[in-house]
C-alpha positions in Angstrom: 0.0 0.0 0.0 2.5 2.3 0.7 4.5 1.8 -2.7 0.9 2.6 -4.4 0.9 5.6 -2.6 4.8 6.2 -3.8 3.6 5.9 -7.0 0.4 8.5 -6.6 2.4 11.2 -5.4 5.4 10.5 -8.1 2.9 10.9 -10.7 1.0 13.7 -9.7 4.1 15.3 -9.3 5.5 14.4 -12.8 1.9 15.7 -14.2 2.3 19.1 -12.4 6.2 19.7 -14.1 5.3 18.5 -17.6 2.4 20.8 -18.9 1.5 18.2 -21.6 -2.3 17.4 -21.8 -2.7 14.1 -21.4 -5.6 11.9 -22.1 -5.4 8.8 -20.1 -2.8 7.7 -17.3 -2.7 4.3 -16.2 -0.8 3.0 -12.9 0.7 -0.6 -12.6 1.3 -2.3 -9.3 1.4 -6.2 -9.2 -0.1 -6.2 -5.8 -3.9 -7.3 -6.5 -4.9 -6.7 -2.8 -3.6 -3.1 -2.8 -5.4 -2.8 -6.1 -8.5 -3.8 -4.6 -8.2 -1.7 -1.9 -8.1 1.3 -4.0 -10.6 0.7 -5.9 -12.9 0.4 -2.6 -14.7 2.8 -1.2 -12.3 4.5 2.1 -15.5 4.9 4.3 -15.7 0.6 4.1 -11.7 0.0 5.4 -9.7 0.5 8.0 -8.1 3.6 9.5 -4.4 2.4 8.1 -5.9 1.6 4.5 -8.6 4.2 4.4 -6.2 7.0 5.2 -3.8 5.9 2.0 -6.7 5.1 0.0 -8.1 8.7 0.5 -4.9 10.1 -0.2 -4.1 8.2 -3.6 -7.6 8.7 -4.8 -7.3 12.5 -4.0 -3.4 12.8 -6.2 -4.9 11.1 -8.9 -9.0 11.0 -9.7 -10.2 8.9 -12.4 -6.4 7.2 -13.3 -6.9 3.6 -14.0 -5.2 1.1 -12.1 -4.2 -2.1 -13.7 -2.6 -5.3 -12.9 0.6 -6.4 -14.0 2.1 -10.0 -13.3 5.5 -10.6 -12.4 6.6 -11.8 -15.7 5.9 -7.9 -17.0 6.9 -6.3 -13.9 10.6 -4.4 -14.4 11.2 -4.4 -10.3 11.1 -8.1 -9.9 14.2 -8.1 -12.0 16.3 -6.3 -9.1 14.1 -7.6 -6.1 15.0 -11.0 -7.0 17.6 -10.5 -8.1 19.8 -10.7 -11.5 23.8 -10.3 -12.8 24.5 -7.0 -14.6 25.3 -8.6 -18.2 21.3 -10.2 -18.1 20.2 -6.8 -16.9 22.3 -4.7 -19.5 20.8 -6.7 -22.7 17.1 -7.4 -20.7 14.4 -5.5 -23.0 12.1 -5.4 -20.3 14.1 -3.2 -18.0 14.9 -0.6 -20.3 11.7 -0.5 -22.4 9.0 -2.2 -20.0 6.2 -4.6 -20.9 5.4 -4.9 -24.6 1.7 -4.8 -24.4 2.1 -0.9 -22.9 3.2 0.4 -26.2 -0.3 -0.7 -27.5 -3.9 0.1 -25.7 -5.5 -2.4 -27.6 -3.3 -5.2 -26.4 -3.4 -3.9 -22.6 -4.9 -6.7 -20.5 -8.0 -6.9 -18.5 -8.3 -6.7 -14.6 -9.5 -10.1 -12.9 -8.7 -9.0 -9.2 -10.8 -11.6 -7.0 -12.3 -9.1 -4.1 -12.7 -11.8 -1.6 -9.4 -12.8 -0.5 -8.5 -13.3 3.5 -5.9 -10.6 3.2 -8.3 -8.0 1.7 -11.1 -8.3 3.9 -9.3 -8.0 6.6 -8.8 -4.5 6.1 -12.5 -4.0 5.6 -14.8 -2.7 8.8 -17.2 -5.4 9.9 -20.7 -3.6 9.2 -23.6 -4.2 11.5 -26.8 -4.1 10.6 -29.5 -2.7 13.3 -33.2 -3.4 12.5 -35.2 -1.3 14.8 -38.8 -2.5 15.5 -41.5 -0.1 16.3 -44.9 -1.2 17.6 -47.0 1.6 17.0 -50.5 1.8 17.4 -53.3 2.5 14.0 -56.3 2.8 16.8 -56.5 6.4 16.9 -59.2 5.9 20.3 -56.4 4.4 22.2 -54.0 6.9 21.3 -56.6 9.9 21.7 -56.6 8.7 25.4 -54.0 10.3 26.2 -55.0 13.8 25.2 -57.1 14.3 28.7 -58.0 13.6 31.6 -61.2 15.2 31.6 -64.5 12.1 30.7 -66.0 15.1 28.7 -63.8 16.5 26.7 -62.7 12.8 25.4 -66.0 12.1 24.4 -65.9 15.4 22.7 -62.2 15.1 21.0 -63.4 11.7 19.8 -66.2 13.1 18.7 -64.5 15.8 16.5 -62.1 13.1 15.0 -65.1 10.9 13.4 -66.7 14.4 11.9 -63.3 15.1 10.8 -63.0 11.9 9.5 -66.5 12.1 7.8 -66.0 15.5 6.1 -62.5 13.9 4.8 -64.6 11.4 3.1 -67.5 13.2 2.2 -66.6 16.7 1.1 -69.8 17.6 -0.3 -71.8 16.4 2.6 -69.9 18.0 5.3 -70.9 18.4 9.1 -71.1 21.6 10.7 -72.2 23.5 14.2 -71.9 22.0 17.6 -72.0 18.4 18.8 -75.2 17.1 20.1 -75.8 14.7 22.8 -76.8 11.8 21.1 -73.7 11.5 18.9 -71.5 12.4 22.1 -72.8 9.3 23.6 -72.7 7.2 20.7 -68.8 8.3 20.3 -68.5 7.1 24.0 -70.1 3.9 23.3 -67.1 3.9 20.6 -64.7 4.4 23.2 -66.4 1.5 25.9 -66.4 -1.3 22.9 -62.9 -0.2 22.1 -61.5 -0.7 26.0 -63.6 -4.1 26.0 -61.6 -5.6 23.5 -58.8 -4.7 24.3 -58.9 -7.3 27.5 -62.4 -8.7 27.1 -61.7 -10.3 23.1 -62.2 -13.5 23.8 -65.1 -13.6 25.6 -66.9 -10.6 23.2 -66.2 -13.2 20.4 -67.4 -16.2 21.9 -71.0 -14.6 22.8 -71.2 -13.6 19.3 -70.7 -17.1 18.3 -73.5 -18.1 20.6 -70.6 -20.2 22.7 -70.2 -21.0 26.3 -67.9 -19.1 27.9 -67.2 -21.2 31.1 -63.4 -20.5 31.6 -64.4 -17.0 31.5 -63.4 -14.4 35.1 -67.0 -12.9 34.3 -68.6 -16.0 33.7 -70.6 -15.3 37.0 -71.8 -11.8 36.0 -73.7 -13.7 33.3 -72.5 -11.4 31.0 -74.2 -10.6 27.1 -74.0 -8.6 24.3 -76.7 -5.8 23.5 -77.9 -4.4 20.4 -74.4 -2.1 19.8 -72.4 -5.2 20.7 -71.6 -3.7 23.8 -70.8 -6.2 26.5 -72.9 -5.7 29.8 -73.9 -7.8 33.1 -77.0 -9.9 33.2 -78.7 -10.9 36.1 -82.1 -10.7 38.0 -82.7 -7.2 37.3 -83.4 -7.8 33.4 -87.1 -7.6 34.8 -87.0 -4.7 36.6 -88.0 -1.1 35.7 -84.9 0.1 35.7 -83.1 1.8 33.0 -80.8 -0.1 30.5 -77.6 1.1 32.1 -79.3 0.2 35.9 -80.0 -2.8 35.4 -77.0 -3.9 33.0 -73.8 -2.0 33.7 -70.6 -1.9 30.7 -68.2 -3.9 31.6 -64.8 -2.4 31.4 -61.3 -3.4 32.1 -60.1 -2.8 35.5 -56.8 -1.7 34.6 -57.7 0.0 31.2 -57.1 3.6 31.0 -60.8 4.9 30.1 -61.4 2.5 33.3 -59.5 5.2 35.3 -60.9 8.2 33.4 -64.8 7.7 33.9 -64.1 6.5 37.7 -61.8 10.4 38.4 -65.2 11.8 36.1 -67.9 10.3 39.0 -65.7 10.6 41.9 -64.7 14.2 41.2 -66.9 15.9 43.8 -64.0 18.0 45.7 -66.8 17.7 49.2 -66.8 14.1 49.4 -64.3 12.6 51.4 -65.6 9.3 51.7 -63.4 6.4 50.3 -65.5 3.5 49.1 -65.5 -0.3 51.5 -66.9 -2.7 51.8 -69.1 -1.6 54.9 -71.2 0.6 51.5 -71.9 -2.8 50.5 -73.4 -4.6 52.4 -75.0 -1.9 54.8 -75.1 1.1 52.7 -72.7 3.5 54.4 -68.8 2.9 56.1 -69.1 0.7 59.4 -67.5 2.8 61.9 -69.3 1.1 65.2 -67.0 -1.2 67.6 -66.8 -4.7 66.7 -69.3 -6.6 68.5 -68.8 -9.4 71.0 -69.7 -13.1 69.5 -73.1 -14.1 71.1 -73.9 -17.3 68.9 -73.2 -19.6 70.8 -74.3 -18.2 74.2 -77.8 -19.4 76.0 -80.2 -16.7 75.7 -81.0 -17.1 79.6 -78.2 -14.5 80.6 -78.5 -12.5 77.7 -80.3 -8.9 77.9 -82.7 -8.0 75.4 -80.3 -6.2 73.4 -78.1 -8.7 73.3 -81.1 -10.9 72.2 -81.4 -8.6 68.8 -77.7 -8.7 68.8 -77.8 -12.5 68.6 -80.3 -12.4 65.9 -79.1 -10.6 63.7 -75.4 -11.9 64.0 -77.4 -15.4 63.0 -79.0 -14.3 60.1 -75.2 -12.9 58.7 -73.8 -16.2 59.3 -76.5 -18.0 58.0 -76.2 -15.4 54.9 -72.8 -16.1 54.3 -73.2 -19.9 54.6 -76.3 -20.6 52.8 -75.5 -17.4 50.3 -72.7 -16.0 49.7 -70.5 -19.1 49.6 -73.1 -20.0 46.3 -71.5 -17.1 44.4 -68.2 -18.2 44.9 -66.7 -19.7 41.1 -66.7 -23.1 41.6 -70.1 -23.2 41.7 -70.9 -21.8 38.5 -69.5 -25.2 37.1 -72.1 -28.2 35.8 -71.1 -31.4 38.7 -71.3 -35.2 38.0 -74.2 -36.3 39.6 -73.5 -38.4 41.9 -74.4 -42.7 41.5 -75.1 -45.6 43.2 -72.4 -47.3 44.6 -70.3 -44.4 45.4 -68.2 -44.2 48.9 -69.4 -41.0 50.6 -69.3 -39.9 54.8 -72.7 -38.7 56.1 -71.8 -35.1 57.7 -73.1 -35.4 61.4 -72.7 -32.1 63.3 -73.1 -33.4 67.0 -69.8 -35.4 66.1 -66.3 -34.2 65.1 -65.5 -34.6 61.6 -63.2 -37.8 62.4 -65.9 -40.0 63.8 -68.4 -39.8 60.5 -70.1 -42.4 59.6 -68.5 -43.7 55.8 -71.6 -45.7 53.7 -72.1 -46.8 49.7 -75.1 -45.1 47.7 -77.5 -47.7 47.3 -80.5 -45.0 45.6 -80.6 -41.8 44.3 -83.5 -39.2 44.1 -83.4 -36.6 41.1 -85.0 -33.5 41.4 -87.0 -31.7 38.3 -83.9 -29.7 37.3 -82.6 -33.7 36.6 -80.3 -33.1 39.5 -79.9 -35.2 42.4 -81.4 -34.1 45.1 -81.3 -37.4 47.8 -80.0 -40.3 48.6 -80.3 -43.7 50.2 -76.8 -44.8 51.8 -76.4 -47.9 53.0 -73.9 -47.7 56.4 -73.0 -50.2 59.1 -75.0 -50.5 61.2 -78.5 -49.6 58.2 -79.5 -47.7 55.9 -80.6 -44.3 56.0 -82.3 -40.8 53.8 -80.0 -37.9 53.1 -79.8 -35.1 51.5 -77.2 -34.5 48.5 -75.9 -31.4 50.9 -75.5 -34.0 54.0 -72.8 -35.9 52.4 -68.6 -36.0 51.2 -68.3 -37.9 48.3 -65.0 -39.9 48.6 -62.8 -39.7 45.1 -62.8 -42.9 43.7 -60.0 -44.3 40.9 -59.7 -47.6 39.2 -56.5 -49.3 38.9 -55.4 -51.6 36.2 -52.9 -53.7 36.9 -51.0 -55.7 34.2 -49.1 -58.8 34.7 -46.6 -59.7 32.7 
């Protein structure tokens, strides 16, 4: 590299001394790897190369660079070496390589660009592929605009009459919003938030499939005319409004979520922070908790300790008989249970260890085709119970190969 870049500044020196126009210069090395070097572009090698490179390409712009084997090349004959007499008669010293006296009969470059030597002076590039994840849905990303329930509805609300008028030049909407396409736009924005967590179980109720795996399955939920997914229950025959009696369902953790509960709970004079006291009694519970009178004889008991007893019966028999029913596991279709099967009679003057273990012998099915009671054989008899008054034991057949 270094005697190309000898023979760059030689040249451009010459040139600048003669004053001859000349029409086309060409520069012979019989290094291949510095001639594919220079004919690289500096910005792809190394500092070393690219520096020399620059510099050569600078001296002399647009000279050709050509090959020439050893056989042609005049230096070879002193670098390895030669007696003066050979030297003194040697036609190629004196005169150079015949095929330079000719253009015609100058050869062609076949410099191979991929040898170990040359690459190794080229920078390893790196290629970075940058993926962005960027959202189309223009209601997600017009979430973030405010904070303020109202003014959403109404920047969404702008958007689709901007997006209209786009469309529709000729038909174009004017003056203020009203509130019936404010609340439709909103209804937009409740459908967008429910699938965006809520997907799989909007598209099964479409379908007209069960959604039993579901974490609403026990709010019965269904779609309405606007596809908008809302909680069934008892009220449906109440006169109650639409939104009274079925709610929207939305996303806990869903930022319109957080925006409509800051819009109702805005009121800067209430300083109340919903429990579960509003509940079940309507208002916070801030009394003292109450002694435990259940299971004390009425005989020493005052007669407001009576009404206290009451009442502390009736919540333990609602949360037994209930609110355990709303618990998930119950919204589940049961095997019924068959004759045959091991199950322990529940008996509550006796500790759980001491139960009496029997085989079904009948079973009694109610009109909902569910079994309702049950005829055990035990011991010591047989006796009635009802499907509540029993454990069924799990039972698993083995099979056992011999070999």
């Amino acid at each position: 590299m270094s005697a190309a870049l000898l023979l760059a500044c030689l040249v451009s020196k010459v040139i600048s001394i003669i004053q001859v126009p000349i029409n086309h210069i060409y520069m012979w090395s019989d290094s291949t790897i510095a001639l594919a070097w220079i004919k690289t572009p500096h910005e792809k090698l190394k500092t070393y190369v690219s520096n020399r490179v620059k510099t050569i390409n600078t001296l002399c712009p647009n000279f050709d660079c050509r090959h020439v084997n050893s056989a042609g090349n005049p230096a070879d004959l002193i670098s390895r070496g030669t007696s003066a007499t050979n030297l003194v008669n040697n036609s190629l010293w004196f005169h150079g390589p015949t095929f330079i006296k000719s253009e015609i009969s100058l050869p062609v470059d076949t410099i191979e660009l991929n040898n170990n030597e040359f690459l190794n002076e080229v920078k390893t590039s790196c290629a970075s592929v940058l993926i962005c994840n960027s959202s189309n849905d223009f209601i997600i990303d017009s979430l973030n605009l405010s904070n303020s329930f109202t003014k959403l509805c109404r920047i969404v609300s702008y958007i689709f009459r901007f997006i209209h008028n786009s469309k529709n030049p000729t038909e174009r909407k004017k003056g203020k919003l009203n509130a019936s396409k404010i609340k439709e736009d909103s209804n937009f924005m409740v459908k967008k938030a429910q699938l965006y967590a809520l997907s799989k179980e909007i598209k099964g109720l479409s379908n007209g499939l069960d959604i039993k795996q579901s974490k609403i399955k026990n709010l019965v939920p269904f779609l309405d005319e606007d596809n908008i997914l809302r909680v069934g229950g008892r009220l449906q025959k109440t006169r109650l409004t639409q939104d009274e009696k079925h709610p929207k369902l939305l996303p806990a953790k869903h930022r319109l979520t957080k925006i409509i509960m800051e819009f109702f709970t805005k009121d800067p004079h209430d300083y109340t922070a919903l429990t579960p006291g509003h509940f079940l009694i309507g208002r916070p519970i801030t009394s003292i908790a109450e002694p435990q009178l259940i299971e004390k004889s009425d005989n020493y008991l005052s007669r407001w300790q009576k009404i206290t007893k009451l009442l502390q019966q009736v919540w333990k028999n609602w949360k037994r008989d209930y609110l355990n029913n709303l618990r998930n596991k119950w919204q589940f279709d049961k095997n019924n249970v068959s004759p045959n099967d091991m199950v322990i009679l529940k008996d509550s003057d006796l500790p759980p260890y001491k139960w009496r273990l029997g085989r079904i012998q009948e079973i009694i099915k109610g009109s909902d085709g569910y079994v309702k009671v049950v005829i055990v054989r035990v011991s010591n008899g047989i006796v009635k119970r009802g499907i509540s008054q029993i454990c069924l034991l799990p039972m698993q057949v083995y099979t056992s190969v011999i070999l």
